[in-house]
Structures are given as structure tokens and as C-alpha cells.
DRENKE-485533 format. One record per residue: x, y, z of N, C-alpha, C, O in turn; chain. Coordinates in nm, 2 decimals, padded with zeros to 4 digits. Example, Ala and Ser with C-alpha at 12.3 -4.5 7.8 and 13.67 -1.06 7.14 Angstrom:
((01.32; -00.57; 00.78); (01.23; -00.45; 00.78); (01.32; -00.33; 00.78); (01.42; -00.33; 00.85); 'A')
((01.28; -00.22; 00.71); (01.37; -00.11; 00.71); (01.29; 00.00; 00.79); (01.34; 00.11; 00.80); 'A')
***
This chain:
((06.13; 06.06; 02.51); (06.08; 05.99; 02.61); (05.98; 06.07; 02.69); (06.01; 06.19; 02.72); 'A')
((05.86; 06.01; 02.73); (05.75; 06.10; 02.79); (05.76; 06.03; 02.94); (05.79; 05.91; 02.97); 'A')
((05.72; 06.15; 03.04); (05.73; 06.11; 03.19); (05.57; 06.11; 03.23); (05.50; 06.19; 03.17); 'A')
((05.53; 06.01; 03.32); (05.39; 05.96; 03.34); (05.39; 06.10; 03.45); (05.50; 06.15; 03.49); 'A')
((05.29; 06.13; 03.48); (05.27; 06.28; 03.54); (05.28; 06.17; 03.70); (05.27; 06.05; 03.70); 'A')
((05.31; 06.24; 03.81); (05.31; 06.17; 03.94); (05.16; 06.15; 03.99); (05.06; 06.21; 03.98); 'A')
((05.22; 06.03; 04.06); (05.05; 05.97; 04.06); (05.01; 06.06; 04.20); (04.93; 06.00; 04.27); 'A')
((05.04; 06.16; 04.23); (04.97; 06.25; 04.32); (04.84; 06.32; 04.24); (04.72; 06.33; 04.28); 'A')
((04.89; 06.37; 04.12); (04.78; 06.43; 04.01); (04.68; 06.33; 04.00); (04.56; 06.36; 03.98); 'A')
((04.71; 06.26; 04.01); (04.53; 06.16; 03.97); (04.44; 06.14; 04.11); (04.35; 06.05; 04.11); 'A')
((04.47; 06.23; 04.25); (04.38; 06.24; 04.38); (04.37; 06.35; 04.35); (04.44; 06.41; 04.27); 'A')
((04.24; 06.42; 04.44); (04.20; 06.55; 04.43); (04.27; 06.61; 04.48); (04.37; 06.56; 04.54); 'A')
((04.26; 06.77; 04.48); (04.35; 06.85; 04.59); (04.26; 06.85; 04.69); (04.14; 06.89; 04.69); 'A')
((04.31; 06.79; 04.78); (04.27; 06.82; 04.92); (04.34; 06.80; 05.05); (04.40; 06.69; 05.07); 'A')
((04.34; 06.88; 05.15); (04.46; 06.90; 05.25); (04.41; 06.79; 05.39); (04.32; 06.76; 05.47); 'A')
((04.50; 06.76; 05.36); (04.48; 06.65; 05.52); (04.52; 06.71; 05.64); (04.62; 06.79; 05.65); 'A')
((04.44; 06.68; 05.74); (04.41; 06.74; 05.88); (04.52; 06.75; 05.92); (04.60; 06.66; 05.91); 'A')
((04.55; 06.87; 06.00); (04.67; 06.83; 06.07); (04.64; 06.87; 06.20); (04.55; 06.95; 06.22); 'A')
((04.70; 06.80; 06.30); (04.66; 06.77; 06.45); (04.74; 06.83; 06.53); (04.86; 06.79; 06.53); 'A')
((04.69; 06.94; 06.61); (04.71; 07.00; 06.71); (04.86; 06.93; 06.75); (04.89; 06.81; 06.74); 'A')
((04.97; 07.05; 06.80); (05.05; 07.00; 06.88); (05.03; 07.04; 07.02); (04.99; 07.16; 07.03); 'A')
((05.04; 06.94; 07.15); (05.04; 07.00; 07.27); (05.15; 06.89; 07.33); (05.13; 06.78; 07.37); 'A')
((05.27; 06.98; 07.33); (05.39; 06.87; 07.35); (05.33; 06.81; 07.54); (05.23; 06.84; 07.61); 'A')
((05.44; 06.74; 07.57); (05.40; 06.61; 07.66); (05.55; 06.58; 07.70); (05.62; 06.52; 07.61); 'A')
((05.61; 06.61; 07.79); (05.72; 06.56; 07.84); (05.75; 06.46; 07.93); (05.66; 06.47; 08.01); 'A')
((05.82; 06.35; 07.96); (05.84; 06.27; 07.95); (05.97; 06.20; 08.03); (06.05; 06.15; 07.95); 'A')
((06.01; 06.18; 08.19); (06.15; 06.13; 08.14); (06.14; 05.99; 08.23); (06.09; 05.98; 08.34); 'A')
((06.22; 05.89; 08.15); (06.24; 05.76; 08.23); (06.37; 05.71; 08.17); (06.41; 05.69; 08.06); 'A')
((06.43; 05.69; 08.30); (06.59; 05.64; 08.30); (06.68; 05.74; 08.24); (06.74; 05.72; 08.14); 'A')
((06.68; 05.84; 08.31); (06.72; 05.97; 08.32); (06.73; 06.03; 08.13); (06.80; 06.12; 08.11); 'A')
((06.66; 05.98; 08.04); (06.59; 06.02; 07.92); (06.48; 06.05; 07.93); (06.40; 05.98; 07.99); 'A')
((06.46; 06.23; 07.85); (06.35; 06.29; 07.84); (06.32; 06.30; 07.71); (06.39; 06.36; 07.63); 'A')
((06.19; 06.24; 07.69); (06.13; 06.28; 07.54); (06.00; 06.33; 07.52); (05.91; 06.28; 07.60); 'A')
((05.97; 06.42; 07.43); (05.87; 06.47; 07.37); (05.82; 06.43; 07.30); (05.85; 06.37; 07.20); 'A')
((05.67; 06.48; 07.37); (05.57; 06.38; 07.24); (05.44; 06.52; 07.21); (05.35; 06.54; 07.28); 'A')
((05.47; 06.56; 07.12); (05.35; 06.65; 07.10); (05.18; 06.58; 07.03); (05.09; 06.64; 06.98); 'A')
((05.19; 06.46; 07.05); (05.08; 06.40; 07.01); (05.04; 06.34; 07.10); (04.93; 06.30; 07.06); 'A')
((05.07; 06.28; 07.23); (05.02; 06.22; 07.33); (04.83; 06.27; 07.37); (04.76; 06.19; 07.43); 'A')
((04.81; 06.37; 07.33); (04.70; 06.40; 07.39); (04.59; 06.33; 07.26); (04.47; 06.37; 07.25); 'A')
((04.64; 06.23; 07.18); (04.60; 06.18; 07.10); (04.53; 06.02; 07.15); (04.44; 05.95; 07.10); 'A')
((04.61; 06.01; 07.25); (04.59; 05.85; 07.31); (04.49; 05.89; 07.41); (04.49; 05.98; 07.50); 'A')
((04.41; 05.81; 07.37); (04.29; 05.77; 07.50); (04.35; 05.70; 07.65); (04.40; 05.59; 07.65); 'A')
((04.33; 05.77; 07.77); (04.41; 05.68; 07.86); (04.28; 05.57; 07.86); (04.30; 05.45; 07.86); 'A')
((04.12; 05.62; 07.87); (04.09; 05.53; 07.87); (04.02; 05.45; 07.76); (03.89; 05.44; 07.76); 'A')
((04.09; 05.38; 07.67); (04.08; 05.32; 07.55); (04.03; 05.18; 07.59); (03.95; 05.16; 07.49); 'A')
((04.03; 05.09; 07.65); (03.98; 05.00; 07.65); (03.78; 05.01; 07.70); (03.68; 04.95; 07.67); 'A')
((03.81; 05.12; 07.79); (03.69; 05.16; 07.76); (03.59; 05.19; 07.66); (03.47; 05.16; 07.66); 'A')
((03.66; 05.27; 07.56); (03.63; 05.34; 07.47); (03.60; 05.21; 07.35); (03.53; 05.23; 07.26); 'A')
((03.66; 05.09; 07.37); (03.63; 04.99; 07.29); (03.48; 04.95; 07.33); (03.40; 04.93; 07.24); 'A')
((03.44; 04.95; 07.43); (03.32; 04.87; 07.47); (03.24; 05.00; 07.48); (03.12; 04.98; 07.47); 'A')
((03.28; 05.13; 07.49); (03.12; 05.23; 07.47); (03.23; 05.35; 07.33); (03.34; 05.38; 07.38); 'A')
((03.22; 05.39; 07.25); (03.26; 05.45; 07.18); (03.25; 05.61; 07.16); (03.32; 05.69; 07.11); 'A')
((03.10; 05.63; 07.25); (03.08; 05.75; 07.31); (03.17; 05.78; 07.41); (03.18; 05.90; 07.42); 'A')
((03.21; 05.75; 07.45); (03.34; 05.76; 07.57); (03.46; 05.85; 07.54); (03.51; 05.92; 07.63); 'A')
((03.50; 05.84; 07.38); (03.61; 05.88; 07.33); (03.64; 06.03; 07.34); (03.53; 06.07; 07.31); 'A')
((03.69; 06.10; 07.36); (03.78; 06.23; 07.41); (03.67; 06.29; 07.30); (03.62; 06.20; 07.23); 'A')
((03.65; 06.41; 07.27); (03.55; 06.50; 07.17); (03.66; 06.53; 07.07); (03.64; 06.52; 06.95); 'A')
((03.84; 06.59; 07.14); (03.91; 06.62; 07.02); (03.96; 06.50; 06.94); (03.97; 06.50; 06.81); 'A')
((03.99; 06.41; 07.02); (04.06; 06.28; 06.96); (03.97; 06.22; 06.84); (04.03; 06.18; 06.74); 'A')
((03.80; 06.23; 06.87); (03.72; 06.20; 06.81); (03.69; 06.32; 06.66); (03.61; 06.30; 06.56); 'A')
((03.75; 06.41; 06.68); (03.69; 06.53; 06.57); (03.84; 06.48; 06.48); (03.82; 06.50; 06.36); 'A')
((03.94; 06.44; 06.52); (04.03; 06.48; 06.41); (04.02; 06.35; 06.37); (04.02; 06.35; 06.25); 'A')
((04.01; 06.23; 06.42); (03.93; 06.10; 06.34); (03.86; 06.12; 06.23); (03.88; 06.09; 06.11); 'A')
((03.75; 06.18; 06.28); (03.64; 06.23; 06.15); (03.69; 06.28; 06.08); (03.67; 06.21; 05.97); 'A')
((03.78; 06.40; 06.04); (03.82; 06.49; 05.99); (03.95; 06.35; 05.92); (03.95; 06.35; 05.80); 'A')
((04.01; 06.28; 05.97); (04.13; 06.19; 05.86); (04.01; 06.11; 05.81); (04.01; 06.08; 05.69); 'A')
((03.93; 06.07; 05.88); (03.80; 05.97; 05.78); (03.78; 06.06; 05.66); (03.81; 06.00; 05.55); 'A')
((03.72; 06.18; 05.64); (03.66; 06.22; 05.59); (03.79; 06.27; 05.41); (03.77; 06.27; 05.29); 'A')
((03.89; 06.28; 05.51); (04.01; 06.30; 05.39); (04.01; 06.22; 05.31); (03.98; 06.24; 05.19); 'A')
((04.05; 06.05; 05.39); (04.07; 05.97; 05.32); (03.90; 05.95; 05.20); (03.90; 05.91; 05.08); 'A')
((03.83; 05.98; 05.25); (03.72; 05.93; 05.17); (03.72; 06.03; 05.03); (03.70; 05.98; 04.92); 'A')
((03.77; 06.20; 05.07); (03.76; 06.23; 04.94); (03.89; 06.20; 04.87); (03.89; 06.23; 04.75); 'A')
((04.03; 06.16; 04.92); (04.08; 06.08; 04.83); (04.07; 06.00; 04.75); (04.12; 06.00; 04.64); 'A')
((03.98; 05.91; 04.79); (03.96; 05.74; 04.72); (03.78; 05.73; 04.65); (03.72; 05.65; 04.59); 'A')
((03.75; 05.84; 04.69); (03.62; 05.88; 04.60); (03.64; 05.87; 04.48); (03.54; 05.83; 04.42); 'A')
((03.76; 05.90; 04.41); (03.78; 05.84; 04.25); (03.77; 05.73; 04.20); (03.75; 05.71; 04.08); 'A')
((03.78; 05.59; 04.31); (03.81; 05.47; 04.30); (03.69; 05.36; 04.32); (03.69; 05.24; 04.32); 'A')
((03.58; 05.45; 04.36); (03.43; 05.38; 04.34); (03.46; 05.25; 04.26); (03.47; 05.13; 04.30); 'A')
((03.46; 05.31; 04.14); (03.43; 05.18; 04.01); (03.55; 05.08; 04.03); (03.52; 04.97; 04.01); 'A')
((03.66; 05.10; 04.06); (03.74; 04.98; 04.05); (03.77; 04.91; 04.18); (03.85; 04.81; 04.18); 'A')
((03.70; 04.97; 04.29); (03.65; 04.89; 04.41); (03.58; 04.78; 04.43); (03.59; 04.69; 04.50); 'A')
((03.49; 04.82; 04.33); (03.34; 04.79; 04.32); (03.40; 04.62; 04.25); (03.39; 04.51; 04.30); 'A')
((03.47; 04.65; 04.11); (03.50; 04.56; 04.05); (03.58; 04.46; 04.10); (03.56; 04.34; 04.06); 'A')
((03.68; 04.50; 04.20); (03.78; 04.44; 04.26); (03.72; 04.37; 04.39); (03.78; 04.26; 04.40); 'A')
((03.63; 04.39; 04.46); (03.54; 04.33; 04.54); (03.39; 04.30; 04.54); (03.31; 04.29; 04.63); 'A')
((03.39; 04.27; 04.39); (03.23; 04.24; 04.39); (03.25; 04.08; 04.43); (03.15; 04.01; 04.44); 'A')
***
């Protein structure tokens, strides 16, 4: 019996961004929690909907940088994109 190689081998090698920790504490109703990603959220995000220059510079660099992963992930999948949504 032959085993199908794992479908990770058929994406490129390539390392996805990993995002800054700057923990964020926290307590309400005498529970304290940590959030080392908070500096992730735009407080002003609804702004940020209506001007998009607005957006934080780091919040905005590791965006690009997961955009940019995801794209050379699925760079392989041009052609059956293409066929699947023509």
C-alpha cells in the first residue's frame, strides 16, 4: 500500500509571518487576561473603513506580509482558479 505524500508538499516552502508579541493585560470581574496581540486591533477601525490610510503602519506591514504569504502559497493554483471561475 502506497501513502499519498501530505498535501503540505504540494505548497512552496515558505514561512508565514509571525506577529510581534506585546502582551496587553486586562482585568474585568476580578479576571485577568492576556492578550499579546491586542496591538493588532485598530481602536480606530471604523475609521480606518472609510480612509484606509488611517491604519496603524505596523498593523498594516504584517497585513501585507500575510497577503503576500498567502499569494505565494496559492501561486500554484493559477490554472485551476482560472478554470473554476471563468
Amino acid at each position: 500500500m502506497t501513502r499519498d505524500p501530505p498535501l503540505t508538499s504540494a505548497f512552496p516552502a515558505a514561512s508565514p509571518p509571525i506577529p510581534e508579541k506585546h502582551p496587553v493585560s486586562d482585568t474585568h470581574h476580578g479576571v485577568t487576561r492576556s492578550d499579546d496581540y491586542a496591538w493588532m486591533r485598530a481602536d480606530n477601525w471604523q475609521a480606518v473603513f472609510r480612509d484606509p490610510s488611517l491604519l496603524d503602519g505596523r498593523i498594516r506591514a504584517h497585513l501585507e506580509a500575510e497577503n503576500a504569504y498567502q499569494a505565494a502559497l496559492m501561486a500554484g493554483t493559477a490554472d485551476l482558479r482560472g478554470k473554476l471561475f471563468a
